[in-house]
NUFIMI-679438 format. One record per atom (N, C-alpha, C, O, CB): residue number from 0; atom name; x, y, z. Coordinates in steps of 0.1 Angstrom, whole numbers, m for minus. Glycine has a CB too. Layout:
residues N
n:NUM	atom:CA	u:X	v:Y	w:Z
...
end
This chain:
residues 100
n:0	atom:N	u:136	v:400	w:m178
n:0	atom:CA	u:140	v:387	w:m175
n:0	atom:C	u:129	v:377	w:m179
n:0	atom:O	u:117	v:380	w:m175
n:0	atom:CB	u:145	v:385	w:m160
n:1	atom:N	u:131	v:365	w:m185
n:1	atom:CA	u:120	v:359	w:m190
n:1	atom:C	u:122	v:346	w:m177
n:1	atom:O	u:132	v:343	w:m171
n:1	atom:CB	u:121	v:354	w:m208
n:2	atom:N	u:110	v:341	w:m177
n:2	atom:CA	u:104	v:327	w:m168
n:2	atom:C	u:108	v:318	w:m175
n:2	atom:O	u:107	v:319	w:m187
n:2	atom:CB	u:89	v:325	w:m164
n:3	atom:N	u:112	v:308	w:m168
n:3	atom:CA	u:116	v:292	w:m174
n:3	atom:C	u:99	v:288	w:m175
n:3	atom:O	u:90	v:292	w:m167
n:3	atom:CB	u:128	v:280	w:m160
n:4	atom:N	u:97	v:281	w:m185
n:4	atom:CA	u:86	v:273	w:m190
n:4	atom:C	u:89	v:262	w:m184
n:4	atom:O	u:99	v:256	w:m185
n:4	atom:CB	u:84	v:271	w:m204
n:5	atom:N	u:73	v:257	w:m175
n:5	atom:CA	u:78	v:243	w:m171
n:5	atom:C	u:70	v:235	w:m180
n:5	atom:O	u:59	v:237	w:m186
n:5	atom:CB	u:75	v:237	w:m156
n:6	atom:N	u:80	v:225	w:m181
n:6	atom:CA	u:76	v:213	w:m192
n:6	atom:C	u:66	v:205	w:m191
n:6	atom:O	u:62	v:198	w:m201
n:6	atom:CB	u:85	v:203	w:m194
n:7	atom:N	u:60	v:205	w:m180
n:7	atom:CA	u:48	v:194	w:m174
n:7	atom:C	u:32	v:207	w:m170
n:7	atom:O	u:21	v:204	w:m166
n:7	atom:CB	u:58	v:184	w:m154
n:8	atom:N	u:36	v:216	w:m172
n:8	atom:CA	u:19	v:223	w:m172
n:8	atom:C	u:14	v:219	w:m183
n:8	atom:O	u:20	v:217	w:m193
n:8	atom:CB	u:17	v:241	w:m174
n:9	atom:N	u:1	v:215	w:m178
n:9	atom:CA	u:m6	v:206	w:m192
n:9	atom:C	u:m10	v:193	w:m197
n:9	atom:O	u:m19	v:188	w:m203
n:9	atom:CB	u:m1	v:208	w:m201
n:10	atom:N	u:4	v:189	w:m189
n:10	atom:CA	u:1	v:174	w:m194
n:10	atom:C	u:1	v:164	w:m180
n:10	atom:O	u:4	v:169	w:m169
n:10	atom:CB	u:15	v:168	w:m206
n:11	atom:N	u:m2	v:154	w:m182
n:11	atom:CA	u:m9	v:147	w:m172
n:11	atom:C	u:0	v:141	w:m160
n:11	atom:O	u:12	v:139	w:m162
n:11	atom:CB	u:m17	v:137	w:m178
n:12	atom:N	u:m7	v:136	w:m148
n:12	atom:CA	u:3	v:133	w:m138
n:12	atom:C	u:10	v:121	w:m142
n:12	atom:O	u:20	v:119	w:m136
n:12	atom:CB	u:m2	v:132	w:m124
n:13	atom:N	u:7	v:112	w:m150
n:13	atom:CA	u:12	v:94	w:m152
n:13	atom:C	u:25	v:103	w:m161
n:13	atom:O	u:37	v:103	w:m156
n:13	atom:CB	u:m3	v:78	w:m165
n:14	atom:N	u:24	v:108	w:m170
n:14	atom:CA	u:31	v:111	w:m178
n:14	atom:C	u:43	v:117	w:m171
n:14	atom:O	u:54	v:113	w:m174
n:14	atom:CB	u:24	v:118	w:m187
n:15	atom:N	u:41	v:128	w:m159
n:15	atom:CA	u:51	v:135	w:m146
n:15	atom:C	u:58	v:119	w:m143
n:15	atom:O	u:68	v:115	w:m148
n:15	atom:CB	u:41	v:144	w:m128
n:16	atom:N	u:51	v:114	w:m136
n:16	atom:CA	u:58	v:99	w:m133
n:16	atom:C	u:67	v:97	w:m134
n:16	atom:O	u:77	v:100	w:m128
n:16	atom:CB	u:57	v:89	w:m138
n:17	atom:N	u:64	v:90	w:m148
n:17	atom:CA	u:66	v:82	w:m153
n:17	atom:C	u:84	v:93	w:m161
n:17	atom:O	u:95	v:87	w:m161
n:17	atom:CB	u:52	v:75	w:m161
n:18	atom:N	u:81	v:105	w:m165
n:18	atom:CA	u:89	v:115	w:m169
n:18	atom:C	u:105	v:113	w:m159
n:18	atom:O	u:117	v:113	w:m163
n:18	atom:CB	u:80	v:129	w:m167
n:19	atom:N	u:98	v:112	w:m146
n:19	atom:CA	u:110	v:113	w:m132
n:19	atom:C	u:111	v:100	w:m131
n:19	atom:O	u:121	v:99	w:m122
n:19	atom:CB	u:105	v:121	w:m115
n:20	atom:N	u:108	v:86	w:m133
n:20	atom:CA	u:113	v:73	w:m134
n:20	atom:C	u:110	v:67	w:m120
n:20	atom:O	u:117	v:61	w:m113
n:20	atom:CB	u:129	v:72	w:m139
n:21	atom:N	u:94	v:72	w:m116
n:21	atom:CA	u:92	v:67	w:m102
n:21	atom:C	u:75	v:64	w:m99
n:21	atom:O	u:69	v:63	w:m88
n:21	atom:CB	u:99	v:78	w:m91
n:22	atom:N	u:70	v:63	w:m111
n:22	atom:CA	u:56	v:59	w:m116
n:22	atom:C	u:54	v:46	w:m104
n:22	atom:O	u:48	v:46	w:m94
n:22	atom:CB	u:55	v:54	w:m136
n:23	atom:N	u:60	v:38	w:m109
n:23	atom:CA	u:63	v:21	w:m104
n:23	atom:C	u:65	v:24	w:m85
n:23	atom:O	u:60	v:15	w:m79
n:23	atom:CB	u:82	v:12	w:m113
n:24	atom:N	u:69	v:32	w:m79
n:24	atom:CA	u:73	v:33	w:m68
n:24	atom:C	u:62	v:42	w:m61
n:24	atom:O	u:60	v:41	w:m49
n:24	atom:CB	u:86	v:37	w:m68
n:25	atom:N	u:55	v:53	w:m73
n:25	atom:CA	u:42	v:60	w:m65
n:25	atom:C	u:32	v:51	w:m61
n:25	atom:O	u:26	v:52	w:m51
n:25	atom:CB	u:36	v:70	w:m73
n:26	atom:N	u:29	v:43	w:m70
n:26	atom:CA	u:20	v:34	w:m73
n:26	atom:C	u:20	v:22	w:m63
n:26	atom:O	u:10	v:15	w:m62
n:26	atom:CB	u:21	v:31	w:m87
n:27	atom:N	u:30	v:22	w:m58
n:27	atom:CA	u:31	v:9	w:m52
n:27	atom:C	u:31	v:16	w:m35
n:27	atom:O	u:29	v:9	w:m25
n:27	atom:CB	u:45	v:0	w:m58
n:28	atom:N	u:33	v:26	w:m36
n:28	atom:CA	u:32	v:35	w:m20
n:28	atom:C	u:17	v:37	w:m18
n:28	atom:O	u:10	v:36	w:m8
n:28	atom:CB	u:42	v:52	w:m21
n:29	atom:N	u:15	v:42	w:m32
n:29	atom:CA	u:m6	v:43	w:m26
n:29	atom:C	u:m13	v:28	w:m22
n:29	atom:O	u:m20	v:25	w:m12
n:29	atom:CB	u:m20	v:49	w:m43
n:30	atom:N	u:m8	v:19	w:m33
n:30	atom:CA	u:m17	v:9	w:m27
n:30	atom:C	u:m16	v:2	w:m14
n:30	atom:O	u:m25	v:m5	w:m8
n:30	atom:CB	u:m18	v:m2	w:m36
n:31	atom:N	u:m2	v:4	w:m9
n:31	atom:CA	u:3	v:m1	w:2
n:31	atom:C	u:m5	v:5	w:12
n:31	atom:O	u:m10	v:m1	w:22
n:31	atom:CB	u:18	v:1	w:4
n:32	atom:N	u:m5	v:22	w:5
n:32	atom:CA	u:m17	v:30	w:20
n:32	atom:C	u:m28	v:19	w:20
n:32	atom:O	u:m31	v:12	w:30
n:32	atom:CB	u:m26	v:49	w:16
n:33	atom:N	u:m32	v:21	w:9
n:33	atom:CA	u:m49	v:17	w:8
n:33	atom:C	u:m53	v:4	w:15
n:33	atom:O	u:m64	v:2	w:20
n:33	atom:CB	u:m54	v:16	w:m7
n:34	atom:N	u:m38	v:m8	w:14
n:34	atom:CA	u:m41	v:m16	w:25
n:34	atom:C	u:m41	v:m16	w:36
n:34	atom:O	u:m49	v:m22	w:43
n:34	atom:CB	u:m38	v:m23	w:25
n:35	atom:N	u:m32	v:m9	w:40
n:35	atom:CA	u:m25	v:m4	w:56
n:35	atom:C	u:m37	v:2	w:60
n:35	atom:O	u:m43	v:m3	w:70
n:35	atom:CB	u:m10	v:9	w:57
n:36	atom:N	u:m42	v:10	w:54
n:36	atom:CA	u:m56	v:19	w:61
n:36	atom:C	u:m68	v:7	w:64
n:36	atom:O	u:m74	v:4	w:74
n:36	atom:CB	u:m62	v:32	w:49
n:37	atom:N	u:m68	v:m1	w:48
n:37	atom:CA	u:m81	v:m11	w:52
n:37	atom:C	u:m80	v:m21	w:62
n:37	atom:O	u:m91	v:m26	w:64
n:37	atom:CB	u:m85	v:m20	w:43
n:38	atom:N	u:m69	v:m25	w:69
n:38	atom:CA	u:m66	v:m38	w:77
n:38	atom:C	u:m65	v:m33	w:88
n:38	atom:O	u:m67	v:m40	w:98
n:38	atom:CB	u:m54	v:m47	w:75
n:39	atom:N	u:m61	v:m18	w:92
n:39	atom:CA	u:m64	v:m9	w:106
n:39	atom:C	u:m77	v:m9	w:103
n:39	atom:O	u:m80	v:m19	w:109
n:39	atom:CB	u:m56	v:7	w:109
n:40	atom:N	u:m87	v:m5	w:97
n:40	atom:CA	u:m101	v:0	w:96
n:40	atom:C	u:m112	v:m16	w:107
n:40	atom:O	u:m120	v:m16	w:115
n:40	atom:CB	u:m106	v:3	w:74
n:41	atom:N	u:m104	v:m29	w:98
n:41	atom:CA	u:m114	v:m39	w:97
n:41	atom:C	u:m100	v:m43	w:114
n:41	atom:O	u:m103	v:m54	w:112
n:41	atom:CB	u:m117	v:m51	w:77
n:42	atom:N	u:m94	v:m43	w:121
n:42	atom:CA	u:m90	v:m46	w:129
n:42	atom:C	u:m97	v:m35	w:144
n:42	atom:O	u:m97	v:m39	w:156
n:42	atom:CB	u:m76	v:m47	w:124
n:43	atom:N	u:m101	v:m22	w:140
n:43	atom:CA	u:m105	v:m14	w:150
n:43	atom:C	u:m125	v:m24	w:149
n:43	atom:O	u:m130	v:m30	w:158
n:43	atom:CB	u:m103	v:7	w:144
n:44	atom:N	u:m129	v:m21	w:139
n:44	atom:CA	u:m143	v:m26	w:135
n:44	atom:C	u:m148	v:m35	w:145
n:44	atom:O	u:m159	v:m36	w:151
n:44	atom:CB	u:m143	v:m33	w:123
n:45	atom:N	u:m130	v:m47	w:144
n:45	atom:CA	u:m131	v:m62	w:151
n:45	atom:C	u:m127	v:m60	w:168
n:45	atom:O	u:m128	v:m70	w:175
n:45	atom:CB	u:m118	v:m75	w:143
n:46	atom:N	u:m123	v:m48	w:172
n:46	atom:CA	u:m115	v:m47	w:185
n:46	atom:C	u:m102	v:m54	w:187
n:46	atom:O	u:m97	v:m54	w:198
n:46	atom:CB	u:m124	v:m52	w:195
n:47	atom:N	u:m97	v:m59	w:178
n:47	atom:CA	u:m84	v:m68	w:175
n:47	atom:C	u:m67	v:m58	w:175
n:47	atom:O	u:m63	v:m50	w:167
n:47	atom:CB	u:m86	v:m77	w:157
n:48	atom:N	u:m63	v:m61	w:185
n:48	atom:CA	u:m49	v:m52	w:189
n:48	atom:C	u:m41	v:m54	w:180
n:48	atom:O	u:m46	v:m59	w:170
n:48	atom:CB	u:m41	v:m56	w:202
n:49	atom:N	u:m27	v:m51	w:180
n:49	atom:CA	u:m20	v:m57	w:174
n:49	atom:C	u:m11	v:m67	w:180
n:49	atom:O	u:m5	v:m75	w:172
n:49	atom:CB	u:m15	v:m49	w:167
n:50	atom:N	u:m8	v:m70	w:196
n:50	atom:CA	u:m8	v:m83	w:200
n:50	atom:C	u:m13	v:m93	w:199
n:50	atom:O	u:m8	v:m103	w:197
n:50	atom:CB	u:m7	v:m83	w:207
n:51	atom:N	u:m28	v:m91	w:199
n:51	atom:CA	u:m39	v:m102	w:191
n:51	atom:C	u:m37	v:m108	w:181
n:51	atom:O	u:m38	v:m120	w:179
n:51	atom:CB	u:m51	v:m98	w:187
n:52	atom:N	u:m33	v:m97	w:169
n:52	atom:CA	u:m32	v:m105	w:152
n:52	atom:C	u:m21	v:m110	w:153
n:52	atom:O	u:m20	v:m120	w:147
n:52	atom:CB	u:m32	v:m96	w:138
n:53	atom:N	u:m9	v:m105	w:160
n:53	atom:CA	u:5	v:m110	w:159
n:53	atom:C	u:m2	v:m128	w:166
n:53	atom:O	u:m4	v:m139	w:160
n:53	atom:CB	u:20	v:m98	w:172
n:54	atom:N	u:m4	v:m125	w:175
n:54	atom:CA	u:m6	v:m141	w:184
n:54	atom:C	u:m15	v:m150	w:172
n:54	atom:O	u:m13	v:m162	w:172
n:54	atom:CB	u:m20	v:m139	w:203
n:55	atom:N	u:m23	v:m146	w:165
n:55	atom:CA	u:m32	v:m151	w:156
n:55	atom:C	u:m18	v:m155	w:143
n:55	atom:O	u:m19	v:m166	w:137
n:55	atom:CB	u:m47	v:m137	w:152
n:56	atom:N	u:m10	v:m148	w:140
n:56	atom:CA	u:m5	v:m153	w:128
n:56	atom:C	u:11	v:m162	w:135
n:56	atom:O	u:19	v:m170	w:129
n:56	atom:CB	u:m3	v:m137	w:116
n:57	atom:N	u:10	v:m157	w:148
n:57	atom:CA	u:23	v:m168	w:152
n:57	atom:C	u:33	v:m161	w:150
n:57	atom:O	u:43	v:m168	w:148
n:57	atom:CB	u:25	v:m181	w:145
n:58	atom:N	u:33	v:m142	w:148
n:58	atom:CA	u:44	v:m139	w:144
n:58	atom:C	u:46	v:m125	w:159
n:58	atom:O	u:40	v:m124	w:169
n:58	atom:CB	u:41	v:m136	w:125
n:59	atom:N	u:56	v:m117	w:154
n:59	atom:CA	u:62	v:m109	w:169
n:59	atom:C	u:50	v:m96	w:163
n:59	atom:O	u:44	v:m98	w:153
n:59	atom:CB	u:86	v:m103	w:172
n:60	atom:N	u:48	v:m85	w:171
n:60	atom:CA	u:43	v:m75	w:172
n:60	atom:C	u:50	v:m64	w:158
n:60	atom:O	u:44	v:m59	w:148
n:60	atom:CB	u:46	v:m70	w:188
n:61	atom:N	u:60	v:m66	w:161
n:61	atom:CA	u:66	v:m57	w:150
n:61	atom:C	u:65	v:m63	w:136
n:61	atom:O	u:67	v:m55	w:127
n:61	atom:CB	u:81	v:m55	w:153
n:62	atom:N	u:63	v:m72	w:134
n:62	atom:CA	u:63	v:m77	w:119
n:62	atom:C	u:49	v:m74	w:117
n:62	atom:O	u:45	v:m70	w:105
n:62	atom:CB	u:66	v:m95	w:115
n:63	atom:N	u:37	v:m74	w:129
n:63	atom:CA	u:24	v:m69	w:120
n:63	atom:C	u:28	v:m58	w:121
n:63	atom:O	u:26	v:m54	w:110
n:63	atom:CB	u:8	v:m70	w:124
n:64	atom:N	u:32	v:m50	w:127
n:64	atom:CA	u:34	v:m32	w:125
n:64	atom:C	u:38	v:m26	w:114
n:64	atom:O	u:34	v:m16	w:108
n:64	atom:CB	u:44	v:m25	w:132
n:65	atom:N	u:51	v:m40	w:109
n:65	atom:CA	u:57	v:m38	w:93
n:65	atom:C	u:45	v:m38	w:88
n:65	atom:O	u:42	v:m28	w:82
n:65	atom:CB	u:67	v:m49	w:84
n:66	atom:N	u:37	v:m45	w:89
n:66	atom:CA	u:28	v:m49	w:75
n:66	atom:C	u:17	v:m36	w:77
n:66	atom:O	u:14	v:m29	w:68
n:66	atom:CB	u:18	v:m69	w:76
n:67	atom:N	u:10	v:m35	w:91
n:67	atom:CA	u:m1	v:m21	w:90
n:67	atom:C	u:12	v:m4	w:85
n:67	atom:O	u:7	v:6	w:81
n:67	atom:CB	u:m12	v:m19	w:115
n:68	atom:N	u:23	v:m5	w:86
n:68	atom:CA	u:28	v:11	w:81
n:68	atom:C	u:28	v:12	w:70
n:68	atom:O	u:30	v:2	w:63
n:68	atom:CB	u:41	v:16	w:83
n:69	atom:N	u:25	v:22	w:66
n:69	atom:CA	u:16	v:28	w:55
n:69	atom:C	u:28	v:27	w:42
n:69	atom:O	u:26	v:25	w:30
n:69	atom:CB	u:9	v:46	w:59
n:70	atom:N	u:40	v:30	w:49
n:70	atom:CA	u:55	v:34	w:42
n:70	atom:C	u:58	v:18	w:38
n:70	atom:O	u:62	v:15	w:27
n:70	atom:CB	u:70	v:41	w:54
n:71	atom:N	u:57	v:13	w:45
n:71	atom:CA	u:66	v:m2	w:40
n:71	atom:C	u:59	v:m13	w:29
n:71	atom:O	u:50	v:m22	w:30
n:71	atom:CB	u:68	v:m13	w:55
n:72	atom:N	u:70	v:m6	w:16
n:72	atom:CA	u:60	v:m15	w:7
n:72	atom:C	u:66	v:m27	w:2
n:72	atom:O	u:65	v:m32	w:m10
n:72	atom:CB	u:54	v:m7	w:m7
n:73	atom:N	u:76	v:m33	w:14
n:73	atom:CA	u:85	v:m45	w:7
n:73	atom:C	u:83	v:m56	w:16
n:73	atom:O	u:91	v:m62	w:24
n:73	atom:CB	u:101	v:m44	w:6
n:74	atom:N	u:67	v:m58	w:12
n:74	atom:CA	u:62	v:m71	w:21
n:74	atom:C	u:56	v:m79	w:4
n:74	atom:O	u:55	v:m76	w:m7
n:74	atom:CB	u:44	v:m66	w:36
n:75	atom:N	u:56	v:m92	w:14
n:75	atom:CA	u:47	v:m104	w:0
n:75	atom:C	u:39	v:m103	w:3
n:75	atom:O	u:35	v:m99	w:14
n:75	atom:CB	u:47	v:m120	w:m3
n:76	atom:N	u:32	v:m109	w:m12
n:76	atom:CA	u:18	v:m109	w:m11
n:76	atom:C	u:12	v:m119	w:1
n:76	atom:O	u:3	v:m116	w:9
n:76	atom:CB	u:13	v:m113	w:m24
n:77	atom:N	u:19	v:m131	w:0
n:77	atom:CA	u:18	v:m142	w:11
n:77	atom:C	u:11	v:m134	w:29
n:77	atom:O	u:0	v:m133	w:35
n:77	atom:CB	u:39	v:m149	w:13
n:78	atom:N	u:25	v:m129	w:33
n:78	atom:CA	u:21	v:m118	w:44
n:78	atom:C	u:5	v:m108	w:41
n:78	atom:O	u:m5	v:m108	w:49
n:78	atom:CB	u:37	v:m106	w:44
n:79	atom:N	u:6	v:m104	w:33
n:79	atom:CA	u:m6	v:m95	w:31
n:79	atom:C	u:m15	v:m105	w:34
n:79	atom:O	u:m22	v:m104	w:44
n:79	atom:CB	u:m8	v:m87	w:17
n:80	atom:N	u:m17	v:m115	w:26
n:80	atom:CA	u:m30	v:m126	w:24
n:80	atom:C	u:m33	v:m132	w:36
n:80	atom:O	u:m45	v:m135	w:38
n:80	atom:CB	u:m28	v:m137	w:14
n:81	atom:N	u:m22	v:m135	w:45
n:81	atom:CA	u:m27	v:m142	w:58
n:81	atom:C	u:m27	v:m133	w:70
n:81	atom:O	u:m28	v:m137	w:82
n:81	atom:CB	u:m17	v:m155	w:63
n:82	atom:N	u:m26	v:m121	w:66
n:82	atom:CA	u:m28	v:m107	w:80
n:82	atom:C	u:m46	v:m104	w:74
n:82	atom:O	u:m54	v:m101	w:83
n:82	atom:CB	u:m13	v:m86	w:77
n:83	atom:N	u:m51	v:m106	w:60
n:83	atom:CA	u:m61	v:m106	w:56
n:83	atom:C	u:m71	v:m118	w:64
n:83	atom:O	u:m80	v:m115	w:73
n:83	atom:CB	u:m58	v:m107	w:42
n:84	atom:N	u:m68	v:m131	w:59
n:84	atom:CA	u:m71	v:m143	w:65
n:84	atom:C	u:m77	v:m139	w:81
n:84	atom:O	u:m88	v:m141	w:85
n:84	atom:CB	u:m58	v:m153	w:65
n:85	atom:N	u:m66	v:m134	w:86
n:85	atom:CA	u:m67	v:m136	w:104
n:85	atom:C	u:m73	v:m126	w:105
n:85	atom:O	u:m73	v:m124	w:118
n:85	atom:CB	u:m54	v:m136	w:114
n:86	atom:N	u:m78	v:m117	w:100
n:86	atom:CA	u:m92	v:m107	w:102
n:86	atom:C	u:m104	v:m108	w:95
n:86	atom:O	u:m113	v:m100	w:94
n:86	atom:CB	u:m91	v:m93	w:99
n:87	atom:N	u:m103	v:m120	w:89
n:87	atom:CA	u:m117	v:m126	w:88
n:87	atom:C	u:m121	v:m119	w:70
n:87	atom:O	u:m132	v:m121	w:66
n:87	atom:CB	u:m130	v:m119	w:104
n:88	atom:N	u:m113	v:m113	w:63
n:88	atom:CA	u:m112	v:m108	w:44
n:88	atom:C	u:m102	v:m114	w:42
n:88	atom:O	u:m95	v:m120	w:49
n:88	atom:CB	u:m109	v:m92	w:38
n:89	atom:N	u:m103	v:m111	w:29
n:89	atom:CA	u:m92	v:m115	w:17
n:89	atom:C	u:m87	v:m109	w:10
n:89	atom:O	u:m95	v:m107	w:1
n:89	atom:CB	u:m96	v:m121	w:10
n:90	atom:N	u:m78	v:m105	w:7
n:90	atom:CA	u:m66	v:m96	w:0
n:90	atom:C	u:m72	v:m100	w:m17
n:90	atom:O	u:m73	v:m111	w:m21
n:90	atom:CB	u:m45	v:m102	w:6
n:91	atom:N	u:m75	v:m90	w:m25
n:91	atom:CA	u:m79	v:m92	w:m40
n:91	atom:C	u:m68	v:m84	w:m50
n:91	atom:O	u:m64	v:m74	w:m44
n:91	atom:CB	u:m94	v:m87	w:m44
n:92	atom:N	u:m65	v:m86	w:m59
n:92	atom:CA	u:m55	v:m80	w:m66
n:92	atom:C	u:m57	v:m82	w:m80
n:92	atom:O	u:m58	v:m93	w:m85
n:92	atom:CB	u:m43	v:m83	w:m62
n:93	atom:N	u:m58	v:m69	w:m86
n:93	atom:CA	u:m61	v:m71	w:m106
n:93	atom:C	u:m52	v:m66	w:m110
n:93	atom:O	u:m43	v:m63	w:m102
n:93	atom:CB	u:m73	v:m64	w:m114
n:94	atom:N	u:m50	v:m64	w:m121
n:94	atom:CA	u:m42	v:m64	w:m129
n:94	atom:C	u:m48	v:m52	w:m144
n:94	atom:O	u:m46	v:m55	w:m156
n:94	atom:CB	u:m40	v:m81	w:m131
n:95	atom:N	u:m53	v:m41	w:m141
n:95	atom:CA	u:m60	v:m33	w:m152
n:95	atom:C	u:m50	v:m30	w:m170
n:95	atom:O	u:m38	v:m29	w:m172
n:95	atom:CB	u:m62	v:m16	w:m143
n:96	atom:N	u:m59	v:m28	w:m178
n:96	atom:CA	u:m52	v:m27	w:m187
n:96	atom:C	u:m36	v:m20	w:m192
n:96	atom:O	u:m25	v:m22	w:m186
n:96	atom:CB	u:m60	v:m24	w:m191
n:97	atom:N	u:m36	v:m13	w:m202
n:97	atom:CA	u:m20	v:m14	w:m207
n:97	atom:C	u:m18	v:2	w:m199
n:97	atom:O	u:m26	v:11	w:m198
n:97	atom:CB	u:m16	v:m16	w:m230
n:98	atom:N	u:m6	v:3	w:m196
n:98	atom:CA	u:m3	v:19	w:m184
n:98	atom:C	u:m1	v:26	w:m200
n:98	atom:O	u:3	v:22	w:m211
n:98	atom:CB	u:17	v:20	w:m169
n:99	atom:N	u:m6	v:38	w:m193
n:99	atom:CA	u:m7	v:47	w:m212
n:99	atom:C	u:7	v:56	w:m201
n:99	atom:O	u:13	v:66	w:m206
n:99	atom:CB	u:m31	v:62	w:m222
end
């Protein structure tokens, strides 16, 4: 009995991605971690709850929770920038060259 050859030994993970049509959706789940983690990091640093930042941005408990879960990547940038603001950073965002 012969083994199915998989088509993706060898070649690179952007290329897997982008292959399954969800490059755009991985990509946008990591960076979401990477903020979620940095705004818990710099909110423990500051001793700042999350009733504190809510009271600081004028908004309920659960909308900063949306914004610190790691999963929820259908926030604005707006939100990101003023949960940034009210811990004392600034939210930066580039734009790197052409996706191969």
């Amino acid at each position: 009995m012969k083994s199915k050859v998989n088509p993706h030994v060898g070649s690179h993970f952007d290329r897997f991605l982008d292959d399954a049509g969800i490059r755009a959706e991985v990509e946008a789940a990591a960076l979401k971690k990477i903020i979620a983690v940095a705004l818990n990091q710099r909110m423990r640093q500051q001793g700042i709850t999350v009733s504190a930042l809510a009271g600081a941005l004028g908004t309920s408990r659960a909308a900063v929770t949306r914004v610190l879960d790691q999963r929820n990547t259908s926030l604005t940038l707006a939100t990101l920038s003023r949960t940034a603001a009210a811990l004392g950073c600034r939210l930066h965002l580039s734009i790197s060259g052409p996706v191969a």
